[in-house]
C-alpha positions as CSV (number, residue, x, y, z in Angstrom):
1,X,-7.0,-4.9,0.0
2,X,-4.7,-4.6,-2.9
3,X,-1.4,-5.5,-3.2
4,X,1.2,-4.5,-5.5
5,X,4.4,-6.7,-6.0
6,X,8.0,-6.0,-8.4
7,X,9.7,-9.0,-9.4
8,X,13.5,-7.6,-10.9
9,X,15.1,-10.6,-12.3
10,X,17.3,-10.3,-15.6
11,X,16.1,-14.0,-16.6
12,X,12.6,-13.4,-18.0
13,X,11.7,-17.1,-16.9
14,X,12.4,-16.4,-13.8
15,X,10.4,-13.3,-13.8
16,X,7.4,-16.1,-15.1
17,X,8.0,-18.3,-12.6
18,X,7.7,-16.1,-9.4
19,X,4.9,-14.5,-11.2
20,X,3.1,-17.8,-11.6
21,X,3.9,-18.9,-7.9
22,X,2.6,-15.5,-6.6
23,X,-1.0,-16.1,-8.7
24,X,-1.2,-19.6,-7.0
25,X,-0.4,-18.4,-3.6
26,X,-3.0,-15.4,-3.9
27,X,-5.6,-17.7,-4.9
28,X,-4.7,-20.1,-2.2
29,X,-4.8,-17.8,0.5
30,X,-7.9,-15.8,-0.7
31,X,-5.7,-12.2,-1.6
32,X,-5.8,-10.1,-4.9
33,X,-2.0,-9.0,-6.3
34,X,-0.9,-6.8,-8.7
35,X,2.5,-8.3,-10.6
36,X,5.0,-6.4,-12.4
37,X,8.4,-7.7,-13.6
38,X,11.2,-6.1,-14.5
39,X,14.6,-7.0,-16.0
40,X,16.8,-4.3,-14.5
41,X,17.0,-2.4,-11.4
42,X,17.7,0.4,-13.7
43,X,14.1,-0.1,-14.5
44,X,12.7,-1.3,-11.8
45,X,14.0,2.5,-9.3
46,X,12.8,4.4,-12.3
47,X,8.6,3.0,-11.7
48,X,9.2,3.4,-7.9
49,X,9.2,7.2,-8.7
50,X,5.6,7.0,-9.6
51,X,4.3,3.3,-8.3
52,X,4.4,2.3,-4.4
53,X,4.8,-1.5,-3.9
54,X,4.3,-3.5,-1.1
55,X,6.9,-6.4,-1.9
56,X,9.9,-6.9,-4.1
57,X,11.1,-10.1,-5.0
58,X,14.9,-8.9,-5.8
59,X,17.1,-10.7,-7.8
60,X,21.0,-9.7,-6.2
61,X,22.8,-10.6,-9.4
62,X,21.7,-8.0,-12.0
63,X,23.6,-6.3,-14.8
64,X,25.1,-2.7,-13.9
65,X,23.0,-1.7,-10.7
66,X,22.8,-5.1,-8.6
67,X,20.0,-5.6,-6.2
68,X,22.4,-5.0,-3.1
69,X,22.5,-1.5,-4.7
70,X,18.5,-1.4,-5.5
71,X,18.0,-2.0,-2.0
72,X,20.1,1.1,-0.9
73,X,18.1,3.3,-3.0
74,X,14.9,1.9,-1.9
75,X,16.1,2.7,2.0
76,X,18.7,5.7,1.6
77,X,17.6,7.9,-1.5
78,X,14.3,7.0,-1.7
79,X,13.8,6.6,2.4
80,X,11.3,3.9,2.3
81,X,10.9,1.6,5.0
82,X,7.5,0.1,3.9
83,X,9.0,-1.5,1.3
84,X,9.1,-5.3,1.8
85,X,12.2,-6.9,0.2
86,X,13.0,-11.0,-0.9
87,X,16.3,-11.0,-2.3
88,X,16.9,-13.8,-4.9
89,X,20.3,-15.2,-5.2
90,X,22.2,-18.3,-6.9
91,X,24.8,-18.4,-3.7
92,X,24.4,-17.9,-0.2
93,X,27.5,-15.1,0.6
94,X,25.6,-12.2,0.8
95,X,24.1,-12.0,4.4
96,X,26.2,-9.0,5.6
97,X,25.5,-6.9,2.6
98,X,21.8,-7.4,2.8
99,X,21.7,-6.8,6.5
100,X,21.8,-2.8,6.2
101,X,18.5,-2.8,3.8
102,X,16.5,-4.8,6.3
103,X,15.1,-7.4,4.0
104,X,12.1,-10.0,5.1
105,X,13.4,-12.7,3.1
106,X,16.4,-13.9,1.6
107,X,16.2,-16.9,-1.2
108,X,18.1,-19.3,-3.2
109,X,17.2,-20.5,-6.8
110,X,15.5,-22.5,-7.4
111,X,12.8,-21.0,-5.6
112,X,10.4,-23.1,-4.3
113,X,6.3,-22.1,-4.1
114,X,6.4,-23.0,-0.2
115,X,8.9,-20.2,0.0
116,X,6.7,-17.6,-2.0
117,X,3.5,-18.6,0.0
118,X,5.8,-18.3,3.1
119,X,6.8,-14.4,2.3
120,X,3.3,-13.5,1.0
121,X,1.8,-15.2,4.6
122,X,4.6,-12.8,6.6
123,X,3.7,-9.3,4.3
124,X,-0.3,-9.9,4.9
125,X,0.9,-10.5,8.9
126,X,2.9,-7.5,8.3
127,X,0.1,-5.4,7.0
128,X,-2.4,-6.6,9.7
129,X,-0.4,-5.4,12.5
130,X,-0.8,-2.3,10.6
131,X,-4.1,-2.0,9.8
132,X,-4.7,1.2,12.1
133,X,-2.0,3.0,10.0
134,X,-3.2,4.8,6.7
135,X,0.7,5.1,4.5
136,X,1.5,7.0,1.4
137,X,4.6,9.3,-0.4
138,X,4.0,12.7,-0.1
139,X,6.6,14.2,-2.9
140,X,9.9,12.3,-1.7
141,X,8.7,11.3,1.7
142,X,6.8,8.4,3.2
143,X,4.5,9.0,6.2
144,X,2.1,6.9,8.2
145,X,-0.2,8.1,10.0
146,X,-2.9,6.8,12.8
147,X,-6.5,6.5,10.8
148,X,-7.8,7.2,13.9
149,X,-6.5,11.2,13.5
150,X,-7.8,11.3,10.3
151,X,-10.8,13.5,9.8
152,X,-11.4,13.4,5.9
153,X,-9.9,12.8,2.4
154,X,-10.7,15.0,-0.4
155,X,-9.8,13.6,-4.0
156,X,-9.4,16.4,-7.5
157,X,-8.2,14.4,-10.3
158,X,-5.1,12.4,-9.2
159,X,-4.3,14.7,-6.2
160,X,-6.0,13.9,-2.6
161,X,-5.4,16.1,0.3
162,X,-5.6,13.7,3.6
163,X,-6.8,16.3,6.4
164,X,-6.0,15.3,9.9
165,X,-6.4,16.7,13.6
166,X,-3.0,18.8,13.3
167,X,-2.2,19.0,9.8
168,X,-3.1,18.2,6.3
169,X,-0.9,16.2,3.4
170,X,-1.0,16.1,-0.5
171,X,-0.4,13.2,-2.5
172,X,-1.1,11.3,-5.2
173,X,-3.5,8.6,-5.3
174,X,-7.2,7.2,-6.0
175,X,-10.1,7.9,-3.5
176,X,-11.7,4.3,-4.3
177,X,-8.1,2.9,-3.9
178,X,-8.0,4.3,-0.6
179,X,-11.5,3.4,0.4
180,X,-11.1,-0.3,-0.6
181,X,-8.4,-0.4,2.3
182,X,-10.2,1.2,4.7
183,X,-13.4,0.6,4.1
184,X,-13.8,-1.7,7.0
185,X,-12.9,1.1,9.2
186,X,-15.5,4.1,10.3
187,X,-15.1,5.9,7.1
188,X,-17.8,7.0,4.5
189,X,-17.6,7.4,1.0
190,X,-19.7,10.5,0.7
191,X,-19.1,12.3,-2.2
192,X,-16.9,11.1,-5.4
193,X,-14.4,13.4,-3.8
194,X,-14.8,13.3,0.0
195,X,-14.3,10.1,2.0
196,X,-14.6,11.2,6.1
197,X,-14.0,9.6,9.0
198,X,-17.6,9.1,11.0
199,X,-16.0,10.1,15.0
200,X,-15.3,13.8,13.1
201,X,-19.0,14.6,12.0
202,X,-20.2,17.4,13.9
203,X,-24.1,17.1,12.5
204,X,-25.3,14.7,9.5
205,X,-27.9,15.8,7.4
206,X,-29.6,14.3,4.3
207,X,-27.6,16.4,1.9
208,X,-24.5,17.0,3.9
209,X,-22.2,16.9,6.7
210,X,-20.7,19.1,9.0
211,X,-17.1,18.0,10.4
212,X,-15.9,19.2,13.8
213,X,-13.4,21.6,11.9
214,X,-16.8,23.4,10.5
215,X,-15.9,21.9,7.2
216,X,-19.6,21.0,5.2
217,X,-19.1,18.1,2.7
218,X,-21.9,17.4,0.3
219,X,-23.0,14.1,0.0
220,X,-24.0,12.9,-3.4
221,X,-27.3,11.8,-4.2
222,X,-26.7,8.3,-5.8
223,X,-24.6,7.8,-2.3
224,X,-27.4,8.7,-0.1
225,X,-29.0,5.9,0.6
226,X,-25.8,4.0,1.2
227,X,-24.4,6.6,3.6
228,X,-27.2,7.1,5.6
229,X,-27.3,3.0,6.3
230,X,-23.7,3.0,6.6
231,X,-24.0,6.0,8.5
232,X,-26.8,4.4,11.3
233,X,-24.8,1.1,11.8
234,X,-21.6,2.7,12.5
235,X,-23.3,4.5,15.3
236,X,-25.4,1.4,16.5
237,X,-21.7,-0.3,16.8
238,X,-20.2,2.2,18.1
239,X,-22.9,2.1,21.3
């Protein structure tokens, strides 16, 4: 799985620095990251409107909109609780201001890499506790869901439509994105725009499937091979 951390500091080598200590740590504990750094939290709430990020490593003394105040956005106008947040800081006086936005860490410069690898070790606990749950931001709201009520995804262009027992969402996203994070789970990559969810197949057939809502899904010819094995295994484990 993927993960995508902000770094907000207005010193740009700090912004290096963390970046640097977050590559060693990844490679040390064997996870990929996606870094992006930022020298405002101007900046940095304008790329939350279109990027989701798992961490933040906030810096609290920033020019104009502090990260106390980032961090209240992230929680009150943005209402996201996934968010993971480190705040950065050159003094310790902050505790009670912090203690609203629910932060996982709280660190004071110079930060040190044990610190990092310490934060990056509690998100990846975090997010295994969580594996059943499948989260995303559908317009201004951010919903988890169990996988196991999940009966397909269905990807045009940027948009996907995630289609559960009760109801269905629309969001915006990347049907291989999704399928790297699940892909462990009883889901099949069918189609270049269907992913489903094996326990829902009514009947599989060598061209298609047919999903206990009596939706038929194509499965693409270059997949077929791959489904049908992935397909057959799933049910042997499933015994």
């Amino acid at each position: 799985m993927n993960f995508k951390i902000a770094v907000c500091d207005d010193e740009k080598i700090i912004c290096s620095q963390l970046t640097e200590l977050i590559g060693n740590a990844a490679e040390r504990l064997s996870v990929r990251f996606e870094t992006d750094c930022f020298l405002s939290g101007e900046n940095l709430c304008k790329e939350m409107k279109y990027t989701e990020y798992d961490l933040i490593f906030l810096d609290i003394e920033l020019p104009a909109m502090n990260g106390v105040n980032v961090g209240k956005y992230i929680r009150n106008n943005l209402h996201n609780e996934l968010i993971q947040i480190a705040y950065i800081s050159s003094n310790q006086d902050y505790a009670m201001e912090l203690f609203e936005t629910r932060p996982i860490h709280f660190l004071v410069k110079p930060i040190q890499y044990y610190q990092v690898k310490n934060i990056i070790e509690k998100l990846l606990y975090l997010n295994d506790i969580d594996t059943g749950l499948f989260k995303f931001k559908s317009g201004h709201e951010y919903h988890q869901i169990s996988l196991s009520e999940i009966m397909y995804f269905t990807g045009s262009g940027r948009k996907v439509t995630v289609t559960t027992t009760n109801k269905s969402y629309d969001f915006y996203g990347s049907l291989e994105k999704i399928y790297s994070s699940i892909k462990d789970k009883d889901f099949l990559y069918v189609h270049k725009s269907y992913i489903i969810n094996y326990k829902y197949i009514e009947k599989f057939e060598y061209e298609q499937v047919t999903m206990v809502d009596h939706t038929m899904i194509p499965i693409s010819q270059s997949r077929r091979k791959a489904v049908r094995s992935k397909f057959f295994m799933i049910g042997s484990n499933n015994l």
